[in-house]
mmCIF file of the N, C-alpha and C atoms, coordinates in Angstrom:
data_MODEL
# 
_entry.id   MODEL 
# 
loop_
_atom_site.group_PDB 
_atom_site.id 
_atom_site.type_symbol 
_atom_site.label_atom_id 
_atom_site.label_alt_id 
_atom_site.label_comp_id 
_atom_site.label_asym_id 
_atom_site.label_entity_id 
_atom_site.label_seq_id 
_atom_site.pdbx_PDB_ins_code 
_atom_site.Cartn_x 
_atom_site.Cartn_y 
_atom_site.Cartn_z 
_atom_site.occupancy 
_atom_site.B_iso_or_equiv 
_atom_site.pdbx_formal_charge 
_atom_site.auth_seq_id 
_atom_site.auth_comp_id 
_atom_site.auth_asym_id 
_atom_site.auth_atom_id 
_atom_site.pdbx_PDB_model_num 
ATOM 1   N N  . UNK A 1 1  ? 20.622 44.031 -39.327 1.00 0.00 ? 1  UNK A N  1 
ATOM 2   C CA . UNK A 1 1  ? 19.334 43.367 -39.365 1.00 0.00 ? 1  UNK A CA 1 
ATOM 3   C C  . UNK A 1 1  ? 18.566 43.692 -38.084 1.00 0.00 ? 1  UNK A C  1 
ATOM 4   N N  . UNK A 1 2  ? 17.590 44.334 -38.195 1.00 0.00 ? 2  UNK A N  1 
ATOM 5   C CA . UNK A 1 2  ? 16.338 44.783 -37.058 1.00 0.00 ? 2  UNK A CA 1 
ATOM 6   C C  . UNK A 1 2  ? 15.954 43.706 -36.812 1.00 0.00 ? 2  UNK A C  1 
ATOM 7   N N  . UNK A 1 3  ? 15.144 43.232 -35.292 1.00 0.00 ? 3  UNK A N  1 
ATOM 8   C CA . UNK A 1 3  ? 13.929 42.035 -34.896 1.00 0.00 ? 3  UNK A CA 1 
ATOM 9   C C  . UNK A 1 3  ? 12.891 42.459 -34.724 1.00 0.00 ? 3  UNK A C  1 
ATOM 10  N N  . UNK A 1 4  ? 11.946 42.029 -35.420 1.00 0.00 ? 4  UNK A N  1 
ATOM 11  C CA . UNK A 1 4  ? 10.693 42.705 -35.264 1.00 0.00 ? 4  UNK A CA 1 
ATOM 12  C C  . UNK A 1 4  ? 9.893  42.107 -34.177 1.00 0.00 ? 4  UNK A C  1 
ATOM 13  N N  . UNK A 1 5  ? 10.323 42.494 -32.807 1.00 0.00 ? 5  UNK A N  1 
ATOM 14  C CA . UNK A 1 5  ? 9.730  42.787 -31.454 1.00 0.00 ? 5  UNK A CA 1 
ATOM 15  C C  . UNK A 1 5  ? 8.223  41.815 -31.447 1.00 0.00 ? 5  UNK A C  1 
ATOM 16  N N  . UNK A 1 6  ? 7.394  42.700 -32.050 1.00 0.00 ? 6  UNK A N  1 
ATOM 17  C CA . UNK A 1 6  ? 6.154  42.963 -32.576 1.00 0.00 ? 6  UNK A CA 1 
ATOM 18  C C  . UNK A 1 6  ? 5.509  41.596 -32.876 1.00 0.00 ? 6  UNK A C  1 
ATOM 19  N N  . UNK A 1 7  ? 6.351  40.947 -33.705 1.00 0.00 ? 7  UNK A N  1 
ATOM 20  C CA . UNK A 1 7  ? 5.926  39.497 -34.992 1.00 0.00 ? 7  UNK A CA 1 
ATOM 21  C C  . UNK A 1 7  ? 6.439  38.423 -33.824 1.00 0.00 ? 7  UNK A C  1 
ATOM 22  N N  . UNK A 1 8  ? 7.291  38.474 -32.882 1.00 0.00 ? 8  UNK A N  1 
ATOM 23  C CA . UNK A 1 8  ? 7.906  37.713 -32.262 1.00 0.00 ? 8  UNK A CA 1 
ATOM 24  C C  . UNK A 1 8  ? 6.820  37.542 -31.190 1.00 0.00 ? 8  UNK A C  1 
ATOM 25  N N  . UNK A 1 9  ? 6.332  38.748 -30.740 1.00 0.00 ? 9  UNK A N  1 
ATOM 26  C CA . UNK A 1 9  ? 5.429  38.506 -29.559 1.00 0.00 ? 9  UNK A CA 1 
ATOM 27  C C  . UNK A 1 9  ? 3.997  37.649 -29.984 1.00 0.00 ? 9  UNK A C  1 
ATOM 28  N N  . UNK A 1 10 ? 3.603  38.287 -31.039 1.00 0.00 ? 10 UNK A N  1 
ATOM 29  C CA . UNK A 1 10 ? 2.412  37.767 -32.006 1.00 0.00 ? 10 UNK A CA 1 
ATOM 30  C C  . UNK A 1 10 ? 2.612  36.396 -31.858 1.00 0.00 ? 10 UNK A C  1 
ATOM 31  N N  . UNK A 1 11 ? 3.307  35.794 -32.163 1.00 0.00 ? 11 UNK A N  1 
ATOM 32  C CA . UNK A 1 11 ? 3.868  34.376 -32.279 1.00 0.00 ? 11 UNK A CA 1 
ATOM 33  C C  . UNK A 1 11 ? 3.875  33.821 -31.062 1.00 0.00 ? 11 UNK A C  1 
ATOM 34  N N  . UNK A 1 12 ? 4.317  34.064 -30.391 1.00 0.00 ? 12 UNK A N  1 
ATOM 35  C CA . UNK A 1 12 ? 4.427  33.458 -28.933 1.00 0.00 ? 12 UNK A CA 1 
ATOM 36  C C  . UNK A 1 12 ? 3.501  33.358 -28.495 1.00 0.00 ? 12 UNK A C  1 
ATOM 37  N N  . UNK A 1 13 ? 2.424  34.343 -28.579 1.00 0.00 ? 13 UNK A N  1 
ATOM 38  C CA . UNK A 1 13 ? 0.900  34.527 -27.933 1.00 0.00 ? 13 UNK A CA 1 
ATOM 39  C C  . UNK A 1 13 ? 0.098  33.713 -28.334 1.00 0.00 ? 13 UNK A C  1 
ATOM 40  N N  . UNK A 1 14 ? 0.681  33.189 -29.076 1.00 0.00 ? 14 UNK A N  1 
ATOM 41  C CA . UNK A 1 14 ? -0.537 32.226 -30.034 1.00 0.00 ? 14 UNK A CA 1 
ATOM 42  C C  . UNK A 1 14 ? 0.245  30.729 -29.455 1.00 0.00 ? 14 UNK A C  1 
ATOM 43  N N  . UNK A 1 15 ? 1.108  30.776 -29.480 1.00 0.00 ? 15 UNK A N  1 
ATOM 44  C CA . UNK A 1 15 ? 2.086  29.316 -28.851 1.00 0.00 ? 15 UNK A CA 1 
ATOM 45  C C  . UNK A 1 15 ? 1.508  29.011 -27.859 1.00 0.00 ? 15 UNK A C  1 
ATOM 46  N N  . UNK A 1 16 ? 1.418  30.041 -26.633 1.00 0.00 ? 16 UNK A N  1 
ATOM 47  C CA . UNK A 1 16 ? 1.315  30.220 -25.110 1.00 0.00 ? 16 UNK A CA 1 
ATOM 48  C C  . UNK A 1 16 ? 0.055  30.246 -25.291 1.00 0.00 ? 16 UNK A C  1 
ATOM 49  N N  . UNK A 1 17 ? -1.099 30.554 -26.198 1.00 0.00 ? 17 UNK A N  1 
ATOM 50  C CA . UNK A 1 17 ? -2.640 30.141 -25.755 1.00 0.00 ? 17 UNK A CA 1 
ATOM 51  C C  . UNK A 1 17 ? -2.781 29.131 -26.317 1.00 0.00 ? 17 UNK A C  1 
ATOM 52  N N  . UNK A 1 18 ? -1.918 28.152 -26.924 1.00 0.00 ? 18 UNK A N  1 
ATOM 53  C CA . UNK A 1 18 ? -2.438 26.653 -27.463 1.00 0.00 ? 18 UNK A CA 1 
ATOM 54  C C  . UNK A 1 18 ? -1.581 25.832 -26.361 1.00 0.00 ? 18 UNK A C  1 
ATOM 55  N N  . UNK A 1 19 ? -0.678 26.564 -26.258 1.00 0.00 ? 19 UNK A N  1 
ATOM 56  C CA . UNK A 1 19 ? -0.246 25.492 -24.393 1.00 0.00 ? 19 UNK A CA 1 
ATOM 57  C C  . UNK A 1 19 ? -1.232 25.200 -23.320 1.00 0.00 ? 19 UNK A C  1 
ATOM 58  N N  . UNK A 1 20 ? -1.731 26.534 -23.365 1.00 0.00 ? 20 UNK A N  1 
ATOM 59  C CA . UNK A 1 20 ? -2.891 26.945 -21.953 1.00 0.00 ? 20 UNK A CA 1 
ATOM 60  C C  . UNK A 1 20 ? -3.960 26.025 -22.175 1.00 0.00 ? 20 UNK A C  1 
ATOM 61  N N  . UNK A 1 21 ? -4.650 25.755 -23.544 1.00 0.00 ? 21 UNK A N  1 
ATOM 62  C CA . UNK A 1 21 ? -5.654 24.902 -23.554 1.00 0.00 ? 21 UNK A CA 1 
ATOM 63  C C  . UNK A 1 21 ? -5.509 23.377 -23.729 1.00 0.00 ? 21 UNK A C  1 
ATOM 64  N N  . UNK A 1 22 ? -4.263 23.051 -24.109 1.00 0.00 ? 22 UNK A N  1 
ATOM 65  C CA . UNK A 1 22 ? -4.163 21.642 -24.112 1.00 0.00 ? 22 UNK A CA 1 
ATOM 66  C C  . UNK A 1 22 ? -3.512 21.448 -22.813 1.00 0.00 ? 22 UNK A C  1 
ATOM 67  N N  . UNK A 1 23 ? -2.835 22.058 -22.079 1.00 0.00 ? 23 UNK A N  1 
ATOM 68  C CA . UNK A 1 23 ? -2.786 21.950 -20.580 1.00 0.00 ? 23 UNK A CA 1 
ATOM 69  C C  . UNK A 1 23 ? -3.916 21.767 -19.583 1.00 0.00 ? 23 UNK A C  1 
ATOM 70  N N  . UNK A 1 24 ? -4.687 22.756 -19.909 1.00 0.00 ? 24 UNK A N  1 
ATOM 71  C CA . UNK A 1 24 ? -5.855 22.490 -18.918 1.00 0.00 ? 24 UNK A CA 1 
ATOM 72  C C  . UNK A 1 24 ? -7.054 21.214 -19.613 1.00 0.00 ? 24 UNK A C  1 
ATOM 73  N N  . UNK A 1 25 ? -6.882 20.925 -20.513 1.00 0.00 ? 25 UNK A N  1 
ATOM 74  C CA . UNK A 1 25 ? -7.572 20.001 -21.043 1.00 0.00 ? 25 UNK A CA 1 
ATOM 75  C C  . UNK A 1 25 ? -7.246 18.788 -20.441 1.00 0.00 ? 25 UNK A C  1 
ATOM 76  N N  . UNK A 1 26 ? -6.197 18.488 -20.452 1.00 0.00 ? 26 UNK A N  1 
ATOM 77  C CA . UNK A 1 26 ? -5.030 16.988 -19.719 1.00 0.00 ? 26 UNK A CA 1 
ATOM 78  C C  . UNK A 1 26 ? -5.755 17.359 -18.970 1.00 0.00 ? 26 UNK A C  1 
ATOM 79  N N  . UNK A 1 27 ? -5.165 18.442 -18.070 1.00 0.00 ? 27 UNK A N  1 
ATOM 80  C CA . UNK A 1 27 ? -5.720 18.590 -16.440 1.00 0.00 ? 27 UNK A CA 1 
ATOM 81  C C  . UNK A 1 27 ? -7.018 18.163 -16.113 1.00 0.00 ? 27 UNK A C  1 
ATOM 82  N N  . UNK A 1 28 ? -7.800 18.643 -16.872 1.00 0.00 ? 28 UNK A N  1 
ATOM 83  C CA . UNK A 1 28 ? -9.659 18.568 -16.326 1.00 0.00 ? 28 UNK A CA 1 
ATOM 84  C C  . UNK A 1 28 ? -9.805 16.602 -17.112 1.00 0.00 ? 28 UNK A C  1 
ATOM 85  N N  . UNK A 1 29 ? -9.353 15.807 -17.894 1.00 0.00 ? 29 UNK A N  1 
ATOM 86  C CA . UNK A 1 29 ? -9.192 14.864 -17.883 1.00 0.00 ? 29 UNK A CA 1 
ATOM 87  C C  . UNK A 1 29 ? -8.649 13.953 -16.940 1.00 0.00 ? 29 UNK A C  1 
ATOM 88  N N  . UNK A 1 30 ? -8.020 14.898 -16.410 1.00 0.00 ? 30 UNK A N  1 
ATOM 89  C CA . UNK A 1 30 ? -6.725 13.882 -15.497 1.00 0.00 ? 30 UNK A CA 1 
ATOM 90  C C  . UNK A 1 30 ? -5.530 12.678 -15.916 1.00 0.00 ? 30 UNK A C  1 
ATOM 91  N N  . UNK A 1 31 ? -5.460 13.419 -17.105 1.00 0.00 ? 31 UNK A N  1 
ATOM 92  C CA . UNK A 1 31 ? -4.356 12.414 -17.954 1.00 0.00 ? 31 UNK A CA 1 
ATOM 93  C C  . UNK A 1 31 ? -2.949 13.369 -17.715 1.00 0.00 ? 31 UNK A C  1 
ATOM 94  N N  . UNK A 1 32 ? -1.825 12.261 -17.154 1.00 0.00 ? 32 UNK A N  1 
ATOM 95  C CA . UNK A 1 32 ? -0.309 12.364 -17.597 1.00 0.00 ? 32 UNK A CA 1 
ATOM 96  C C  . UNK A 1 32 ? 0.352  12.462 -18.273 1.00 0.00 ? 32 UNK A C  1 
ATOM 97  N N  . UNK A 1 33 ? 0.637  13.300 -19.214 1.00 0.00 ? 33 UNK A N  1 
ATOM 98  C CA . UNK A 1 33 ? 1.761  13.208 -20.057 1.00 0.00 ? 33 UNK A CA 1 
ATOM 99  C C  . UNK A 1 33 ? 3.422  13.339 -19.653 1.00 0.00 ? 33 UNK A C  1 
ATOM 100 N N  . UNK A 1 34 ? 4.081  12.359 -20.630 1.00 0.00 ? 34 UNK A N  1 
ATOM 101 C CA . UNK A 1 34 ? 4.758  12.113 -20.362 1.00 0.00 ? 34 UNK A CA 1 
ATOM 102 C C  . UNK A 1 34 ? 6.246  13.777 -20.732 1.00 0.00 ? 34 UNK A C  1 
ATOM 103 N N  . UNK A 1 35 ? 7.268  13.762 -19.755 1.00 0.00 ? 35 UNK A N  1 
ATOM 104 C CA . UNK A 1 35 ? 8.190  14.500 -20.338 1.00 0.00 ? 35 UNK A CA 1 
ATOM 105 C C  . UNK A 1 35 ? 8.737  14.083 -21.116 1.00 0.00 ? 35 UNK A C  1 
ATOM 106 N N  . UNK A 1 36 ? 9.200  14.662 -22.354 1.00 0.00 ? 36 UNK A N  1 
ATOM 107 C CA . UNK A 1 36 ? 9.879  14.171 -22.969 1.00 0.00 ? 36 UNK A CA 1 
ATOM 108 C C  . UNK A 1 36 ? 11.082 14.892 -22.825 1.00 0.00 ? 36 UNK A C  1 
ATOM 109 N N  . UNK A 1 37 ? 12.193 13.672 -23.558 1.00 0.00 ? 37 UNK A N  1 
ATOM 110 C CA . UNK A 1 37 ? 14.020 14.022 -23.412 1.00 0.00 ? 37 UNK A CA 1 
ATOM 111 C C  . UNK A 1 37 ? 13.669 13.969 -22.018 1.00 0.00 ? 37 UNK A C  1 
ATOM 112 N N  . UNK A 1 38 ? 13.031 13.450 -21.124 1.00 0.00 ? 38 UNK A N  1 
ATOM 113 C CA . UNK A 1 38 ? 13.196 13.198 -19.310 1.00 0.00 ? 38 UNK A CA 1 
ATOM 114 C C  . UNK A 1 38 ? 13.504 11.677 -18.935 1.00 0.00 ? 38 UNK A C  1 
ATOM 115 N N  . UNK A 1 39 ? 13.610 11.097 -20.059 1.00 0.00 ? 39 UNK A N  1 
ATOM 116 C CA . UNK A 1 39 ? 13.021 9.200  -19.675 1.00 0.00 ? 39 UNK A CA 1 
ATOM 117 C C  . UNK A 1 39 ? 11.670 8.936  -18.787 1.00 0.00 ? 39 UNK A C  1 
ATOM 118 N N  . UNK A 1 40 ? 11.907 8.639  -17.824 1.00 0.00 ? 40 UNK A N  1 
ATOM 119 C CA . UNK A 1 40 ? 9.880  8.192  -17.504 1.00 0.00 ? 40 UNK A CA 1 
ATOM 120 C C  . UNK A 1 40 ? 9.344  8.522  -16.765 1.00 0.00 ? 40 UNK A C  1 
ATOM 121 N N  . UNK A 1 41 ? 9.779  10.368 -16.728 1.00 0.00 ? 41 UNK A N  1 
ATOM 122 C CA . UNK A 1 41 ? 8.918  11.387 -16.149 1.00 0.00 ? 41 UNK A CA 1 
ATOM 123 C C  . UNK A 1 41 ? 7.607  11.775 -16.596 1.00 0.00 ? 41 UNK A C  1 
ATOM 124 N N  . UNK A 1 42 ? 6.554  11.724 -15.924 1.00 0.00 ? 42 UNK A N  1 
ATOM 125 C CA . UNK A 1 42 ? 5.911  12.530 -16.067 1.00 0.00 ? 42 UNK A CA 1 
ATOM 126 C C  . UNK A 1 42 ? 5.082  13.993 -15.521 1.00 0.00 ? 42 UNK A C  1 
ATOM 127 N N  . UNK A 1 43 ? 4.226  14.363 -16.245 1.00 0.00 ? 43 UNK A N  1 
ATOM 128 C CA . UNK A 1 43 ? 3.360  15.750 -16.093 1.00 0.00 ? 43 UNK A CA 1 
ATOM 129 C C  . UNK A 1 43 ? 1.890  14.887 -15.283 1.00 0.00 ? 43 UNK A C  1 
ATOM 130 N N  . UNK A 1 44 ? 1.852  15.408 -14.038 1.00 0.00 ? 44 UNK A N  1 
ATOM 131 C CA . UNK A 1 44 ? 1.229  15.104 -13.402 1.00 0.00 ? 44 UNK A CA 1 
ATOM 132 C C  . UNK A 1 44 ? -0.458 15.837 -14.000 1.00 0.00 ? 44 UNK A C  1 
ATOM 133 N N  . UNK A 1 45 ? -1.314 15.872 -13.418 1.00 0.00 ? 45 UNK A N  1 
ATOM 134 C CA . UNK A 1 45 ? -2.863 16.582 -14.058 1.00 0.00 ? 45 UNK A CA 1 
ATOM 135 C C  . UNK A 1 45 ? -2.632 18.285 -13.142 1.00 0.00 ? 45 UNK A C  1 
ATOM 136 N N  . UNK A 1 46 ? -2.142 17.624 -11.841 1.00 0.00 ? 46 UNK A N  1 
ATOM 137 C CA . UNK A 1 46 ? -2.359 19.156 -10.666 1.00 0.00 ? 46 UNK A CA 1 
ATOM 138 C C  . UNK A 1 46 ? -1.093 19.863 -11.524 1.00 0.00 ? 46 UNK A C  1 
ATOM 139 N N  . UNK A 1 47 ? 0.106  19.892 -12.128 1.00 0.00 ? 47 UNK A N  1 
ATOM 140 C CA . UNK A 1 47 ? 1.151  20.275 -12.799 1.00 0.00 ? 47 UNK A CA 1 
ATOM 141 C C  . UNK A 1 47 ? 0.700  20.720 -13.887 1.00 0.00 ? 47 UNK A C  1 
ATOM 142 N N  . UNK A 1 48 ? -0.273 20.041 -14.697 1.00 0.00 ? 48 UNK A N  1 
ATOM 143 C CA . UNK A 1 48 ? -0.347 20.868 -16.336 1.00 0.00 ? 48 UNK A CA 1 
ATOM 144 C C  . UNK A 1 48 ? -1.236 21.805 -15.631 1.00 0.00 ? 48 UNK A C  1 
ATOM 145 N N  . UNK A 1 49 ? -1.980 21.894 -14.902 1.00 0.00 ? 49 UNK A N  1 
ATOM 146 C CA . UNK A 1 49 ? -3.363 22.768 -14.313 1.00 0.00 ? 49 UNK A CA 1 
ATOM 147 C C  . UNK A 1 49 ? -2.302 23.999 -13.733 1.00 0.00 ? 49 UNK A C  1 
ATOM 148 N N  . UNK A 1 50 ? -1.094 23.896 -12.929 1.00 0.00 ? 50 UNK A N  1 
ATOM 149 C CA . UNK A 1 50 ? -0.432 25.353 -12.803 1.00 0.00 ? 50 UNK A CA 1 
ATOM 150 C C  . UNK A 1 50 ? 0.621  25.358 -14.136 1.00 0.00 ? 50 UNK A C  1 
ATOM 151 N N  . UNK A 1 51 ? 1.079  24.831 -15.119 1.00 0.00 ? 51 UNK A N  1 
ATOM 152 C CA . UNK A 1 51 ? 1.459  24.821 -15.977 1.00 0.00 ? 51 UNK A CA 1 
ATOM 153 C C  . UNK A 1 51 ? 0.583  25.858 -16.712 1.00 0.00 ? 51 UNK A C  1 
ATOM 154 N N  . UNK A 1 52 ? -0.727 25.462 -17.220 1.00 0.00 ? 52 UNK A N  1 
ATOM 155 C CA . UNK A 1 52 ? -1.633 26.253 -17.772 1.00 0.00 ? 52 UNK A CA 1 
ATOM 156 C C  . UNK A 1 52 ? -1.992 27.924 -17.366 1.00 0.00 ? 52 UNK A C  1 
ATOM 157 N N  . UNK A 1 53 ? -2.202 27.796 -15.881 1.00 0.00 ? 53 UNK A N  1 
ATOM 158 C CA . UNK A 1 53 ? -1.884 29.378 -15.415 1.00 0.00 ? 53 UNK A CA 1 
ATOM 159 C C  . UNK A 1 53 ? -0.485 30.201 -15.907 1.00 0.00 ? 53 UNK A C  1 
ATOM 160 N N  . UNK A 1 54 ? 0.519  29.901 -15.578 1.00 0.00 ? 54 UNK A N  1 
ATOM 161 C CA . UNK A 1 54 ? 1.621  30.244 -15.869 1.00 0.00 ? 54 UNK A CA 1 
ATOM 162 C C  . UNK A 1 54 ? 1.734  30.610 -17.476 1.00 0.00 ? 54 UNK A C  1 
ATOM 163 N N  . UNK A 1 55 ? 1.222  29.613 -18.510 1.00 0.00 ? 55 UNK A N  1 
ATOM 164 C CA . UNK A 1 55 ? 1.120  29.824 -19.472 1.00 0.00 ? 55 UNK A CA 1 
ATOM 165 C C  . UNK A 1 55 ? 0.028  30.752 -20.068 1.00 0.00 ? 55 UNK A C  1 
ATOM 166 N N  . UNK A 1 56 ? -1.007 30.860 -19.275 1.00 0.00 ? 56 UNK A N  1 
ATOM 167 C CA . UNK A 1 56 ? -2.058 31.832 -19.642 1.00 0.00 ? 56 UNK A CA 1 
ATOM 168 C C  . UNK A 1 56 ? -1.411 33.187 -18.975 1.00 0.00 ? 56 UNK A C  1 
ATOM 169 N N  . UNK A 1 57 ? -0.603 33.189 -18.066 1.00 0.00 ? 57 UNK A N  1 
ATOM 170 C CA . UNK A 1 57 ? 0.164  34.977 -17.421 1.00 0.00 ? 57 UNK A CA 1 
ATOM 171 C C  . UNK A 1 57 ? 1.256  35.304 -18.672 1.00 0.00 ? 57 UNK A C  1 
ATOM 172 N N  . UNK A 1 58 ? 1.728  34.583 -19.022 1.00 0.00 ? 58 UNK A N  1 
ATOM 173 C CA . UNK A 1 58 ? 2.592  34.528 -20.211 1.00 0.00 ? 58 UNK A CA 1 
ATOM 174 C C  . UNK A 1 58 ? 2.325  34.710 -21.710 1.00 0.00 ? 58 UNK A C  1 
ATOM 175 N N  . UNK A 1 59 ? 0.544  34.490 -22.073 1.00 0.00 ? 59 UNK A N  1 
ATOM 176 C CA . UNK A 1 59 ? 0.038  34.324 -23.486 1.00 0.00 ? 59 UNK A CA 1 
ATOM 177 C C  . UNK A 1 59 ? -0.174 36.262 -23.144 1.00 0.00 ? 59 UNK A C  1 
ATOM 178 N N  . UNK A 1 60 ? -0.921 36.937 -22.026 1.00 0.00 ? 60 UNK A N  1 
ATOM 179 C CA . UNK A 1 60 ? -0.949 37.969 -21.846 1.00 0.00 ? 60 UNK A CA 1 
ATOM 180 C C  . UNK A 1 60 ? -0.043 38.482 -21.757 1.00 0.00 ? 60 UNK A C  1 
ATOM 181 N N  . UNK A 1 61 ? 0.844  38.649 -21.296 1.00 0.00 ? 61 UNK A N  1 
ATOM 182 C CA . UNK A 1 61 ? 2.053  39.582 -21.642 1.00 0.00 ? 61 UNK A CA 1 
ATOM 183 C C  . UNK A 1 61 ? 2.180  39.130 -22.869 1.00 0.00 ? 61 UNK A C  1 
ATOM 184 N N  . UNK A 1 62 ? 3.052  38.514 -23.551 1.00 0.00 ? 62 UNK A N  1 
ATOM 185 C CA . UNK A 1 62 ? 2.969  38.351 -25.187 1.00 0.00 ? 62 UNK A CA 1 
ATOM 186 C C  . UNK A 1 62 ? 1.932  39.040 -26.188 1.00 0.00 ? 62 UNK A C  1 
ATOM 187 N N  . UNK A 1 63 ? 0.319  39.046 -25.502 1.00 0.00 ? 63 UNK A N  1 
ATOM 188 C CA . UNK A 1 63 ? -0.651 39.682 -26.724 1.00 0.00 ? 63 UNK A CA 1 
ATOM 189 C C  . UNK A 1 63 ? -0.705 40.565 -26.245 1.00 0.00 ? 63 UNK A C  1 
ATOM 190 N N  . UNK A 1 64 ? -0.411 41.583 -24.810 1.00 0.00 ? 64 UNK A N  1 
ATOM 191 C CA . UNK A 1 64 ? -0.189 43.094 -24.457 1.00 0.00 ? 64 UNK A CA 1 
ATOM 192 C C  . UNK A 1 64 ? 0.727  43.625 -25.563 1.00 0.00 ? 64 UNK A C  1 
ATOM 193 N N  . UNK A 1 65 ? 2.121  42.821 -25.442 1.00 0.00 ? 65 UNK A N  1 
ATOM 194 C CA . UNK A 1 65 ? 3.145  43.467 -26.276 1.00 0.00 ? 65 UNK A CA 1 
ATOM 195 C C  . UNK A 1 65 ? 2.729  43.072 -28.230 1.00 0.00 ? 65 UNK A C  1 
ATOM 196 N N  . UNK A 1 66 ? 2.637  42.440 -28.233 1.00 0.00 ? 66 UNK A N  1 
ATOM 197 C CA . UNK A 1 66 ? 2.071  41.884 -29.681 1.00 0.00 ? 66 UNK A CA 1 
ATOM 198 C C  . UNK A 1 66 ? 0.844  42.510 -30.584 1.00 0.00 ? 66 UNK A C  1 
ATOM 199 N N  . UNK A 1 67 ? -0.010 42.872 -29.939 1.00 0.00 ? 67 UNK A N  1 
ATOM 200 C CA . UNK A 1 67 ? -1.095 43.405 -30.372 1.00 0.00 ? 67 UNK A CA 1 
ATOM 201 C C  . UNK A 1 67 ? -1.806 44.825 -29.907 1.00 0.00 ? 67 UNK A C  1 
ATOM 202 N N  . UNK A 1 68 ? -1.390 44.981 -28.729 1.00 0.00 ? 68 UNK A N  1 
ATOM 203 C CA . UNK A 1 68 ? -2.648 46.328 -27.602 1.00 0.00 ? 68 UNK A CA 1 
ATOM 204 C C  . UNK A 1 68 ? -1.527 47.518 -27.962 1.00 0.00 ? 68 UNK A C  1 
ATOM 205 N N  . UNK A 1 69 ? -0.239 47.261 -27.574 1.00 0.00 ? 69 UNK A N  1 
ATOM 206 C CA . UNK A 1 69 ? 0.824  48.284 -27.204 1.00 0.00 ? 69 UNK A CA 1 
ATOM 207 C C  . UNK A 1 69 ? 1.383  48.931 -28.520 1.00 0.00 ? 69 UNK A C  1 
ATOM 208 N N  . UNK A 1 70 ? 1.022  50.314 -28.813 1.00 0.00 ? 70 UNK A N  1 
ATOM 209 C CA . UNK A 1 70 ? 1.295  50.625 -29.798 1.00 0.00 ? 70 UNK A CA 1 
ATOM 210 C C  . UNK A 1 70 ? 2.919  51.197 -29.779 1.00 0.00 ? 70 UNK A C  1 
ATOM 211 N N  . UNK A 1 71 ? 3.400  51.048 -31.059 1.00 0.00 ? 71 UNK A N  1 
ATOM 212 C CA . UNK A 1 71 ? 5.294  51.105 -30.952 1.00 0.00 ? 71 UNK A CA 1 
ATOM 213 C C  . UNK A 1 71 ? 5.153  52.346 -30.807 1.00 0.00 ? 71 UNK A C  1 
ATOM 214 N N  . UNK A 1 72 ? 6.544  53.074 -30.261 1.00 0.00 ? 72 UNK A N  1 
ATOM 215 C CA . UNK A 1 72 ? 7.242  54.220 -29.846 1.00 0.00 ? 72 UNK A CA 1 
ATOM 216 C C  . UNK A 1 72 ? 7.129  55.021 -31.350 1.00 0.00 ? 72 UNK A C  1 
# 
């Protein structure tokens, strides 16, 4: 059974740009969310705001490999 590389990245890219915007959304609100499976941790606003970067360096690599980079 092959993994199709390709469909996997596609997927992720789309995960990792709906992280990025509901991250920075909290953030520019300034609302906490809570961790979950942490008990009564939370996600601070300055945390989802580098959360969101991290996740936006991450949605790009994913749609480089997913979409731009043509296979071998």
């Amino acid at each position: 059974m092959k993994i199709n590389w390709k469909d996997i990245f596609k997927f992720l890219s789309g995960a990792f740009f709906v992280t990025v915007g509901a991250s920075w959304y909290f953030s520019w609100l300034g609302i906490t969310v809570p961790f979950p499976f942490f008990g009564f941790s939370e996600m601070t606003p300055e945390f989802l705001f580098y959360r969101g970067f991290l996740h936006f360096l991450l949605f790009l690599i994913c749609f480089y490999f997913g979409f731009i980079k043509k296979p071998n």
